[in-house]
Backbone as a ProteinNet text record, in pm:
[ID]
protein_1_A
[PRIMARY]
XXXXXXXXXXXXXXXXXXXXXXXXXXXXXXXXXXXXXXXXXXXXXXXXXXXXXXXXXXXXXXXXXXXXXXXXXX
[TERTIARY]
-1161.8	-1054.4	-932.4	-933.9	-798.2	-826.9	-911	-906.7	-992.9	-967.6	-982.1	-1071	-1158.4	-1299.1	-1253.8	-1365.1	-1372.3	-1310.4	-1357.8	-1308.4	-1181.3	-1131.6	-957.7	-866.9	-972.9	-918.4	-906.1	-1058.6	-1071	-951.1	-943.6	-828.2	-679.6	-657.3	-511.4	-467.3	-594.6	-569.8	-607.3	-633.4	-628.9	-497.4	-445.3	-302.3	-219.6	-224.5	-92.7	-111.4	-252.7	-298.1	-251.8	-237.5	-157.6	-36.3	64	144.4	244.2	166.7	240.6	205.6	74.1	-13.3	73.9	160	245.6	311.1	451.5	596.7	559.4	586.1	553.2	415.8	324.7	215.9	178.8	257.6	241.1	326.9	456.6	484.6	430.1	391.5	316.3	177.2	111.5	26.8	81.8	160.6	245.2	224.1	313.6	403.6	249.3	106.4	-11.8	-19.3	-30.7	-30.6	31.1	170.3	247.3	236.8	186.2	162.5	61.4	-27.7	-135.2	-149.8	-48.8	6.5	19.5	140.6	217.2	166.1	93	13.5	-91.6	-132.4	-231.4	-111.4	-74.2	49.7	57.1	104.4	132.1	31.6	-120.8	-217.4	-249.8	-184.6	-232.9	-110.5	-5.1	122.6	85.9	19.1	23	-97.8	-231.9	-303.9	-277.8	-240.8	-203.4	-60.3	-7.8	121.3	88.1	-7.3	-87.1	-189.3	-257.7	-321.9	-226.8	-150.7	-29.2	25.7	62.5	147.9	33.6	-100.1	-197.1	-251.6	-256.7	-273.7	-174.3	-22.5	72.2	75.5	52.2	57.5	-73.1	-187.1	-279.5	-282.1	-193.9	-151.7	-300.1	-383	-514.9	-463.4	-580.7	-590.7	-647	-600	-690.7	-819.8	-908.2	-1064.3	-1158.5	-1205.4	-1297.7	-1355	-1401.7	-1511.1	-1598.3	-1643	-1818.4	-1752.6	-1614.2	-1593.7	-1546	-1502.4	-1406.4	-1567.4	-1666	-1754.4	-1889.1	-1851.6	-1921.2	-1870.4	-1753.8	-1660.3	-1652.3	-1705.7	-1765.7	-1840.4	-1987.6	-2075.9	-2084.1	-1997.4	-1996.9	-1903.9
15038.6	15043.7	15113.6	15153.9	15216.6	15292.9	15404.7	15553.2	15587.9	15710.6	15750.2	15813.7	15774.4	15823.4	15944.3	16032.1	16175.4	16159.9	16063.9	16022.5	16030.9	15928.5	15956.5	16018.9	16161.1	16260.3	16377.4	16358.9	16427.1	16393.2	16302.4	16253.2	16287.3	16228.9	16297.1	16448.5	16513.6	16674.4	16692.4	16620.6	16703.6	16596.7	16531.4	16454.6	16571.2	16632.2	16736.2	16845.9	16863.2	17000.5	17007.8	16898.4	16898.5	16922.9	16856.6	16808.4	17005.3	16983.2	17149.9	17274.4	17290	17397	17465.5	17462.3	17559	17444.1	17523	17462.4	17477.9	17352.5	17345.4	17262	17277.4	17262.7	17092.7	17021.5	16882.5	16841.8	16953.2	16882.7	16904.3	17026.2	17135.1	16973	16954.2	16842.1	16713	16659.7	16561.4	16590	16687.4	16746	16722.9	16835.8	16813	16622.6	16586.8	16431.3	16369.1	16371.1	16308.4	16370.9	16493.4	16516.5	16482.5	16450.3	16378	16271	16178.6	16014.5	15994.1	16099.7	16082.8	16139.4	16232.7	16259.4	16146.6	16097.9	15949.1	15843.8	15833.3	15754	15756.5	15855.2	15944.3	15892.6	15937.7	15941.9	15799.6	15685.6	15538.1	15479.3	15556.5	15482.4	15565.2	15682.7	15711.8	15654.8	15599.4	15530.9	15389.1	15347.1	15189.5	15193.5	15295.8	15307.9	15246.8	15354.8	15408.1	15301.6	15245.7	15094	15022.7	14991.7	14897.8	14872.9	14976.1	15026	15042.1	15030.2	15036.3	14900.5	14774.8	14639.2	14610.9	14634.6	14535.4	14589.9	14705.1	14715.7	14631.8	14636.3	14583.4	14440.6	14367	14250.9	14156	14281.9	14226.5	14232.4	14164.1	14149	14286.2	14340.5	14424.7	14431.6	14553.4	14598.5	14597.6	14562	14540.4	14676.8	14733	14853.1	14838.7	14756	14728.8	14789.8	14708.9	14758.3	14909.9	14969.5	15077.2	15180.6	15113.8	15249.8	15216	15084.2	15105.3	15160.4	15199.9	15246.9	15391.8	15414.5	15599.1	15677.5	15545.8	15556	15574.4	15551.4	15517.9	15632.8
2146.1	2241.8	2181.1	2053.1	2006.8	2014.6	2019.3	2048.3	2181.8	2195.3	2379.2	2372	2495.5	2548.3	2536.3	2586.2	2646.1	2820.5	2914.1	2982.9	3016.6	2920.1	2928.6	2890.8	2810.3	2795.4	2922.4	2990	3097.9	3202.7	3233.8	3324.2	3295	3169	3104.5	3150.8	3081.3	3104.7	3281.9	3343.9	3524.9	3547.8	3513.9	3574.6	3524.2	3402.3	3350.9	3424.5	3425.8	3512.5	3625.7	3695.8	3872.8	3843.5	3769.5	3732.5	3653	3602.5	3512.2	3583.8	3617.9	3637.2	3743.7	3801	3858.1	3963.1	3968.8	3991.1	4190.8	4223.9	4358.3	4403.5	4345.2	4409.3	4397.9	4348.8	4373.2	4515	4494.6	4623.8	4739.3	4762.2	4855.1	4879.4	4767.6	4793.7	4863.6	4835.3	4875.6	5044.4	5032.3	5178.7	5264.8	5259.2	5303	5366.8	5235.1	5270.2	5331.5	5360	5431.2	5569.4	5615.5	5755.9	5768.3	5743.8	5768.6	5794.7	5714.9	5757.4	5928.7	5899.5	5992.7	6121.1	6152.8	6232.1	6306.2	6218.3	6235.3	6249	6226.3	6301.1	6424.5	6410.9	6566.8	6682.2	6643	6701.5	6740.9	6642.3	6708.3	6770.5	6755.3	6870.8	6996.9	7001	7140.4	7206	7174.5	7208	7239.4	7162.6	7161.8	7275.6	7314.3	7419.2	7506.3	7549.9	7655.3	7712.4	7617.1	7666.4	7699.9	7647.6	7694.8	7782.3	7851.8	7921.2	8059.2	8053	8149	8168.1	8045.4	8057.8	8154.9	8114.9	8168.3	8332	8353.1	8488.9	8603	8516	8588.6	8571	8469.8	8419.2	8371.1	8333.3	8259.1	8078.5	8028.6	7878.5	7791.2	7709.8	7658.3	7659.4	7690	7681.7	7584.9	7571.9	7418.3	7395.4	7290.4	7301.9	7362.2	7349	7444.1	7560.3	7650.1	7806.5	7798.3	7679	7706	7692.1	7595.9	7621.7	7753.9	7811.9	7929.5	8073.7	8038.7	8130	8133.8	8004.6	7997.5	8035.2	8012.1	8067	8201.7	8270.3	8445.8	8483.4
[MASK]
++++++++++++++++++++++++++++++++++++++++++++++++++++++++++++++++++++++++++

């Protein structure tokens, strides 16, 4: 345990490699990632709205999958 695998050498050198290997491109990675969050975010507040907002008018309980994909079917 006092000296380092090859392993944790491999790893060391791709953390510096992201990290050094040119000015920008971690954040550029970041930035990728965080629209992606946030996109899927996005994508389950406007679903989950949208049910909502279609329960309370019909003043039923939410649909289970079973009903929402026999309702496709039809």
């Amino acid at each position: 345990m006092g000296s380092l695998s090859i392993w944790h050498w491999l790893v060391l050198a791709a953390i510096v490699a992201i990290f050094f290997a040119r000015p920008g491109k971690l954040s550029g990675i970041m930035g990728d990632a965080a629209k992606g969050i946030k996109a899927f975010k996005d994508g389950l507040k406007d679903d989950t709205s949208q049910e909502v907002a279609d329960n309370k008018a019909n003043g039923s309980l939410p649909r289970t999958e079973a009903e929402k994909e026999d309702l496709r079917k039809s």
